[in-house]
C-alpha positions in Angstrom: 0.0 0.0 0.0 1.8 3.2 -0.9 2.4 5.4 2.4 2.3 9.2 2.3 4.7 11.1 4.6 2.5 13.5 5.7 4.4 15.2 7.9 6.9 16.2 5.1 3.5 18.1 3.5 3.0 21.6 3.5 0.6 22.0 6.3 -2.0 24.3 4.7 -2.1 21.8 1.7 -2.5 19.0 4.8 -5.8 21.5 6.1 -7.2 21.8 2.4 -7.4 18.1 1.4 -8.4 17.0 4.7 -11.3 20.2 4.3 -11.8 18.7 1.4 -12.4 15.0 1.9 -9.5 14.2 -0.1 -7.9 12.4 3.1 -10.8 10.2 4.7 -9.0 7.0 3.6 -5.6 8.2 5.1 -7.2 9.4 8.0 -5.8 6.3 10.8 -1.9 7.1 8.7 -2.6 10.8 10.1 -3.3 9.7 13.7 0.0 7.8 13.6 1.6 10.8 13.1 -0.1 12.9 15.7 3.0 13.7 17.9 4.6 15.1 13.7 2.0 17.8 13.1 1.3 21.3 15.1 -1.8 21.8 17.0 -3.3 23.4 14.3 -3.7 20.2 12.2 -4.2 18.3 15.3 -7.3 20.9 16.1 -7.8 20.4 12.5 -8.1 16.6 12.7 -10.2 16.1 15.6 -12.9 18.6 14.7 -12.6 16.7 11.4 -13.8 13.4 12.9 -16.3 15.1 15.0 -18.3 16.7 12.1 -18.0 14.6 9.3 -16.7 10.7 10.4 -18.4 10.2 13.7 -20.6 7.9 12.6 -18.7 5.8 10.7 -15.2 6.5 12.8 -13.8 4.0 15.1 -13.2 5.1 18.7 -10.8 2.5 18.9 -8.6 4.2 16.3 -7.8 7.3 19.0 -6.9 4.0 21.7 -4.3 2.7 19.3 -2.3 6.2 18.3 -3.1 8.7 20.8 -3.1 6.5 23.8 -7.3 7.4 24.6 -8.1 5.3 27.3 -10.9 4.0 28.6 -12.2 3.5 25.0 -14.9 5.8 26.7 -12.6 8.7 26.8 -12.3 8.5 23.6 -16.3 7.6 21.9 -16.7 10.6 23.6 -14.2 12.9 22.3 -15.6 11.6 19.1 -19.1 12.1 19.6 -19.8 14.1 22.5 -20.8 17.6 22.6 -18.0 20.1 22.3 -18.0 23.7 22.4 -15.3 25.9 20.3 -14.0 29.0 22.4 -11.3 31.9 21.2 -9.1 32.9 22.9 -6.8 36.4 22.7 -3.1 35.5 22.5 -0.3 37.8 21.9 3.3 36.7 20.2 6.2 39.3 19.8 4.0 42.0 20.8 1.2 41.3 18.3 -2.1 39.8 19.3 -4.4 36.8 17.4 -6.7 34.4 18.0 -6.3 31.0 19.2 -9.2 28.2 18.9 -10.2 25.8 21.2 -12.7 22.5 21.5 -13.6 21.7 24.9 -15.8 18.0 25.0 -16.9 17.3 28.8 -17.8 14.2 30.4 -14.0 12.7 30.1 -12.7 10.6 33.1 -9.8 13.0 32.7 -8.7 15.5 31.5 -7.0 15.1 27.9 -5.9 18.0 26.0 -3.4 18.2 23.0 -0.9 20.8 24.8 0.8 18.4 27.7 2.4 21.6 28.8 -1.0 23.0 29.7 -1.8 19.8 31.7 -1.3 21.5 35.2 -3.5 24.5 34.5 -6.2 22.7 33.0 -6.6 20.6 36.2 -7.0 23.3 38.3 -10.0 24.2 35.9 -11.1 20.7 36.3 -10.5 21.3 40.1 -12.6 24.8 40.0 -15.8 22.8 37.9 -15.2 19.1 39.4 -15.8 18.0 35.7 -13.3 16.0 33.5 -12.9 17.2 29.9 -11.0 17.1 26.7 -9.8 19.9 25.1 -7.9 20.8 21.7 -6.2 23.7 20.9 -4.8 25.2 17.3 -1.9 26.7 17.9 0.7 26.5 21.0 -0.5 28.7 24.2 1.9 30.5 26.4 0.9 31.4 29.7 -2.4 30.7 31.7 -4.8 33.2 29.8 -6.6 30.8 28.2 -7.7 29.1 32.0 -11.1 31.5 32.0 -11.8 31.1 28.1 -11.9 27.4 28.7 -13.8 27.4 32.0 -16.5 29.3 30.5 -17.5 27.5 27.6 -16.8 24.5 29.2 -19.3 25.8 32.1 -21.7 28.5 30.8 -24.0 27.6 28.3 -25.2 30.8 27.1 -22.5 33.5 26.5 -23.2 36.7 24.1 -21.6 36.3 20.7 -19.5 39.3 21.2 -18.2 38.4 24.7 -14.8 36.7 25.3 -12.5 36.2 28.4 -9.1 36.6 28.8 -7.1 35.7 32.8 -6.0 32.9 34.7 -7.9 31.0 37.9 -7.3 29.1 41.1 -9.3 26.3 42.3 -11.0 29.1 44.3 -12.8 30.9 41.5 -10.5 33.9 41.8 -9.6 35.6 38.5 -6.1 36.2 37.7 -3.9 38.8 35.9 -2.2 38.1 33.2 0.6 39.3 30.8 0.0 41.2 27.6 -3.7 43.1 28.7 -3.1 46.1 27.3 -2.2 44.5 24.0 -5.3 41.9 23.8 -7.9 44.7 25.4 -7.0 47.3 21.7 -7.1 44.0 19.8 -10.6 42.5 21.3 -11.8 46.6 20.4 -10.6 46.7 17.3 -12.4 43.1 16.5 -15.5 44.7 17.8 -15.7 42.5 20.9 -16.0 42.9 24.4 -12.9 41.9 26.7 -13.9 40.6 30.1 -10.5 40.8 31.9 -9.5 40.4 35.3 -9.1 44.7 36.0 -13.0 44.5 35.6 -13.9 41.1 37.4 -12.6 39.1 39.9 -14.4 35.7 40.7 -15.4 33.4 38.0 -18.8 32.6 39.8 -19.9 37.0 38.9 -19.6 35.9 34.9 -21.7 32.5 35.6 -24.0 34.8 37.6 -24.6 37.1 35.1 -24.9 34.7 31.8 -27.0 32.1 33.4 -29.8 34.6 35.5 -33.2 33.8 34.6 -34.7 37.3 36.1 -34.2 40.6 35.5 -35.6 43.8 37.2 -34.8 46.6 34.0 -35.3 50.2 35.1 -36.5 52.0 32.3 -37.2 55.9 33.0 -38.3 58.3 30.1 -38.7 62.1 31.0 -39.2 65.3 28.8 -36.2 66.7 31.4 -32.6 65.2 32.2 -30.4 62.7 33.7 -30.8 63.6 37.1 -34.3 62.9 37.3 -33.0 59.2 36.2 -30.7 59.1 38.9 -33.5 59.8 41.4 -35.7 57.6 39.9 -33.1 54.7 40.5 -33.0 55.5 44.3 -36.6 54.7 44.3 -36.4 51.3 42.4 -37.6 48.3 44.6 -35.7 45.6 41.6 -32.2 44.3 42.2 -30.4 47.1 42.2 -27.1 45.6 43.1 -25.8 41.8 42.3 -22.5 39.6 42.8 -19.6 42.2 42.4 -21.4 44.8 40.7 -24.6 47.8 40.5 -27.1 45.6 38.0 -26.4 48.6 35.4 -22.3 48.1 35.8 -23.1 44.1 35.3 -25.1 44.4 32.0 -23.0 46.7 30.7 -20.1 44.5 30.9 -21.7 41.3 30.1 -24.5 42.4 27.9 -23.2 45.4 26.3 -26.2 47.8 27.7 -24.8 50.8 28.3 -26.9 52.8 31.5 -28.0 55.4 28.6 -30.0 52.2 27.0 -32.2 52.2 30.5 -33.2 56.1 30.2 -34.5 58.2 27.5 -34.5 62.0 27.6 -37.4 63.0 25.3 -37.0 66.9 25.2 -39.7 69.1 24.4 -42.3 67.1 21.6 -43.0 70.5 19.1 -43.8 69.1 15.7 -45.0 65.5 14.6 -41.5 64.1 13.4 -40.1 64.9 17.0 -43.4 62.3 18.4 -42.3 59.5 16.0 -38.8 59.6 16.8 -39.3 59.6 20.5 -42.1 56.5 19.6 -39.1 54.6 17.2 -36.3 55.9 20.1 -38.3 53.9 22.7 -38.8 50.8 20.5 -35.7 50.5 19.6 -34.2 50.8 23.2 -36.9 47.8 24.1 -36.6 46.2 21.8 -32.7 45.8 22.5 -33.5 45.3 25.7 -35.5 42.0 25.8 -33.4 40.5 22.6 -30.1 40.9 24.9 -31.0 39.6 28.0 -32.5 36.3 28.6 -34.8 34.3 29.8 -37.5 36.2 32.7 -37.7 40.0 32.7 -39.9 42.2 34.7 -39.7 46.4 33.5 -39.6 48.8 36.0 -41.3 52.1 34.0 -41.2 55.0 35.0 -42.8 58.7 32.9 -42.8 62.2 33.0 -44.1 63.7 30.1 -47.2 63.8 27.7 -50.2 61.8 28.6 -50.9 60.9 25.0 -47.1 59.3 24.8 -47.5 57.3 27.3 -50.8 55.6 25.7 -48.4 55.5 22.5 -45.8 53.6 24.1 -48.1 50.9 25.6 -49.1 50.3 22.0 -45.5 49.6 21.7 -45.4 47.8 25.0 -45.6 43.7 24.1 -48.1 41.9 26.9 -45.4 39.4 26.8 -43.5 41.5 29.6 -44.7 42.2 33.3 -43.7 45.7 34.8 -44.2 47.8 37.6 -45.0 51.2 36.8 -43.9 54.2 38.9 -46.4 56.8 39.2 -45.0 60.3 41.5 -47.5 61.4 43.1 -48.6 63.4 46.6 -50.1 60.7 48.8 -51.0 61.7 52.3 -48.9 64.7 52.5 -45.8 63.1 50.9 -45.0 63.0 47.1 -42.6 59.9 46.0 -43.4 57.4 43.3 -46.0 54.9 44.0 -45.3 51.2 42.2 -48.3 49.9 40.3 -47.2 45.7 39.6 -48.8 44.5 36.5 -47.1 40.9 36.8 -49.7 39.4 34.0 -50.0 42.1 31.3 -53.0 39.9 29.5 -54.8 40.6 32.6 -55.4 44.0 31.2 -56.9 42.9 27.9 -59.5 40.5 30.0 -63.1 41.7 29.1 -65.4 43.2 32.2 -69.4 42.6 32.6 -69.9 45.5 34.6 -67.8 48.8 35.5 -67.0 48.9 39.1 -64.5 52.6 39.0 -65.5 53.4 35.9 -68.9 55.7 33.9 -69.5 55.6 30.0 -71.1 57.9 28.1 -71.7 56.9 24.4 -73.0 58.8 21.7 -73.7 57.2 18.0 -73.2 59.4 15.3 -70.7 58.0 12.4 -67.8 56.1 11.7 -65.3 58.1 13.3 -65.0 57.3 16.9 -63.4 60.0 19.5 -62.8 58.2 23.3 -61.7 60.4 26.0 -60.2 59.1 29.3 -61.1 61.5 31.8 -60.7 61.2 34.7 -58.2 64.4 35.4 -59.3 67.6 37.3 -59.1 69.5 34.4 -62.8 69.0 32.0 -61.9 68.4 28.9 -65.2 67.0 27.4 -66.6 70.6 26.1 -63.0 70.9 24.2 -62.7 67.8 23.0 -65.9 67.8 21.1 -65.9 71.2 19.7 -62.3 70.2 18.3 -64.3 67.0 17.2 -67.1 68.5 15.5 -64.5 71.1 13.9 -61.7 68.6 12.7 -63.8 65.1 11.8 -66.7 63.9 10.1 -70.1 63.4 12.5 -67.7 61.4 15.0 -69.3 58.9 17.6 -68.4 60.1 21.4 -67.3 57.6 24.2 -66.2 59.2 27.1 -64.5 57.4 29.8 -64.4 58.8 33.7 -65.0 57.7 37.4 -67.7 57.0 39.4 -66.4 59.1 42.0 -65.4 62.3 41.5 -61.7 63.3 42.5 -58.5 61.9 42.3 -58.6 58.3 41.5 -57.2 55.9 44.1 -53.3 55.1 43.2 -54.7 51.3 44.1 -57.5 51.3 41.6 -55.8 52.7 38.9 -54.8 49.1 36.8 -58.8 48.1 37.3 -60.1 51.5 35.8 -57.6 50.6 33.1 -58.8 47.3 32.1 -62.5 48.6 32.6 -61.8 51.1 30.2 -60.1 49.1 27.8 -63.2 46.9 28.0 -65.6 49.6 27.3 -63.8 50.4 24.1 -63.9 46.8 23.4 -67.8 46.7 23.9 -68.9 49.6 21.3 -66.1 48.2 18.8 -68.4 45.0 18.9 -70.8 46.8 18.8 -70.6 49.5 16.1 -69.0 49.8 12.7 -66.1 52.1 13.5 -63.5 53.3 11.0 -61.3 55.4 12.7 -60.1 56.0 16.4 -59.1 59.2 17.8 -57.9 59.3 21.4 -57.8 62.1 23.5 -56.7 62.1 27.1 -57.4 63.6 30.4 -55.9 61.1 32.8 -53.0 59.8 35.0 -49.6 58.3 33.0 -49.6 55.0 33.8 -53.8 54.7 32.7 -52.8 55.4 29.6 -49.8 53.6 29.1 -52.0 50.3 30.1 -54.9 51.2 28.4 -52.7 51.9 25.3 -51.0 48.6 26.0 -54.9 46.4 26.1 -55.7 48.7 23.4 -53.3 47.6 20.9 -52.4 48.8 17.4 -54.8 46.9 14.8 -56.8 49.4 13.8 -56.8 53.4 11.7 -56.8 56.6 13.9 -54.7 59.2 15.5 -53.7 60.2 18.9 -54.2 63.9 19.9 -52.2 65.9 22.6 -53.3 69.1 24.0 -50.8 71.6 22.6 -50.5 74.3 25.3 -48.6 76.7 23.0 -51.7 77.1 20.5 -54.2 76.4 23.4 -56.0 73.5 21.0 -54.9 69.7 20.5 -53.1 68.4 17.5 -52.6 65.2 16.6 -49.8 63.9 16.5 -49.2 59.9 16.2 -51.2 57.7 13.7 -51.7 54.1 14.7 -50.4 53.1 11.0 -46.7 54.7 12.3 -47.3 52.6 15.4 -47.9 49.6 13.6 -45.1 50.4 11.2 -42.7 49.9 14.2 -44.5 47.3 15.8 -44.3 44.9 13.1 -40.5 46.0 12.3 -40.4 48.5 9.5 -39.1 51.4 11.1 -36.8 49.2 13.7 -32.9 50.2 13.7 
């Protein structure tokens, strides 16, 4: 049988004709020559077998030349499930990556790099799990210790996250050598570098990408930062957690910077500025709950227009409990007051009778104007003489309380869902073509009546425009439904 001395090949002619398939039936000859090649044929080799031999490759075969044993060890470096990892090395000053295949479930640790034998065991001693692991080129150094101890025991970890430091078997992070030179490489790749200057114990990064809750503040205000800042000292989420503020923590391991969790809406003068603010606030959501996984619960807060915060439970998905934060003067004190909504769908439920709530319905044609008012100022005499000026023969609904004065903090998410029901009750009622809604109500009533509302249908919202003493409107629930459904997303 004619013998190839493959180590005497040029190794990137080795990589292609292995890549493609050229070598299957020479694949055993390559084996016995395992100790000839680099790592990076080695890595090359094994991730080979993995993905395109396994089911016809004999474990047996990695007994013989590489001295697998049990026969265990190696079925499962064959077929087990692996997971690839990069890690940031630097040579003569210049930094790369180097690639890595971690299989668990070994009954010891096996790796390709005898030299890194020690430092892998004190992973192994950190986990208490046995694994293999392959790497492509030779490693220098213990850098490549919190790489491996992640992938090996984190499942999720963002795509643009890696991990550079060594470990004890305490779960203390490390410094390294070269930091400087990996961080301005890991930049300039457009990843994040989690080092140990930022954190120091491996169990803060497990923390972080394996939490299945999240308490977001979110704050939007038509003034500045500060009033952010004070609305954090009045958050009852997780404000702090492992090593760091929750804010500092998702900024390093999520890449939310705090500027993601406010939004500083400015004075809203013409209707471009109202759809921007509408898109701003999608978009900062919408980043939000496709970073972080798993449970979240957002903590809103307002202060700003009425109508824009019916607007923005439009935008609000039901998918998503929150607690909203309503300042207010309560017995002599004025602080926020929390509102839970921990089932959003509950808002949407339809009522058979009003308990908080009076409706006052008028038929006329298809163009329906509904009111919420239930604030001290009475807005029903304007509201229908900018009707009956601006629309064709609208139909009236007009939503208050049963009691007059304020209505009770407490009581606020049941008039909400009484309301929406009303509005569900004449749509089922009455042909309706277009919805115009005009407020006179509390924040966080609109924002869930918006949110039970929804954004299926034609219409406008209206805000009272103090600077020409009239209302104007100034969202359409097409534009709404535009970014709902993705076409104005960034």
């Amino acid at each position: 049988m004619l013998r190839f001395l493959f180590e005497d090949f040029d190794e990137n002619h080795i990589l292609s004709f292995l890549e493609q398939g050229l070598l299957d039936e020479h694949i055993e000859e390559l084996l016995m020559r395992w100790n000839l090649f680099s790592p990076k044929v080695q890595f090359a080799l094994i991730n080979y077998i993995r993905e395109r031999l396994k089911d016809s490759f004999s474990p047996r075969v990695l007994v013989k030349h590489l001295k697998i044993k049990p026969i265990k060890d190696a079925d499962q470096i064959v077929r087990g499930k692996g997971k690839h990892f990069e890690i940031i090395v630097v040579d003569k000053d210049k930094a790369d990556f180097a690639k890595g295949l971690v299989i668990p479930n070994t009954s010891k640790v096996i790796t390709n790099l005898p030299e890194l034998k020690n430092s892998s065991t004190i992973v192994k001693k950190l986990l208490n799990k046995n694994f293999a692991v392959f790497f492509d080129t030779y490693i220098s150094g213990k850098s490549f210790m919190l790489p491996l101890a992640v992938a090996l025991n984190i499942e999720r970890i963002p795509e643009d996250l890696r991990f550079t430091g060594a470990l004890n078997a305490k779960g203390d992070i490390l410094e390294v050598e070269h930091l400087k030179e990996k961080i301005e490489f890991a930049k300039a790749q457009g990843l994040r570098l989690i080092t140990p200057l930022q954190v120091k114990r491996f169990n803060t990064i497990k923390a972080y990408l394996e939490k299945d809750k999240w308490d977001i503040p979110f704050y939007i205000t038509s003034a500045g930062y500060e009033e952010f800042s004070n609305f954090l000292k009045a958050f009852i989420g997780e404000k702090t957690f492992e090593e760091f503020e929750v804010l500092k923590g998702l900024e390093l391991f999520y890449g939310l910077q705090e500027d993601t969790f406010y939004q500083l809406t400015g004075q809203l003068k013409t209707e471009e500025d109202w759809k921007k603010v509408c898109q701003d606030f999608y978009t900062r959501y919408y980043k939000i709950v496709n970073t972080l996984p798993w449970n979240k619960i957002f903590h809103l807060g307002m202060r700003g227009a009425v109508a824009l915060s019916f607007a923005f439970g439009v935008l609000y998905s039901h998918f998503y409990p929150f607690v909203f934060y309503h300042y207010q003067a309560k017995e002599g004190e004025t602080k926020y007051h929390t509102i839970p909504i921990y089932e959003p769908r509950y808002l949407k439920e339809r009522k058979s009778q009003y308990n908080h709530i009076n409706t006052h319905f008028e038929h006329n044609g298809e163009d329906l104007v509904i009111l919420l008012n239930f604030g001290h100022h009475e807005a029903i005499a304007d509201v229908k003489s900018y009707a009956f000026s601006h629309l064709n023969n609208p139909s009236f609904l007009v939503l208050e309380a049963k009691q007059k004065g304020n209505v009770p903090i407490e009581s606020f998410s049941e008039v909400a869902k009484e309301c929406a029901s009303a509005i569900q009750d004449i749509r089922s009622q009455y042909s309706t073509k277009t919805y115009h809604f005009f407020f006179s109500c509390p924040i966080p009533i609109a924002f869930m009546v918006g949110l039970a509302f929804g954004h299926y249908v034609d219409g406008w919202i209206y805000n009272f425009q103090k600077d020409g003493s009239s209302y104007q409107p100034v969202l359409e629930f097409r534009f709404l439904r535009k970014i709902r459904e993705g076409n104005v997303r960034n």
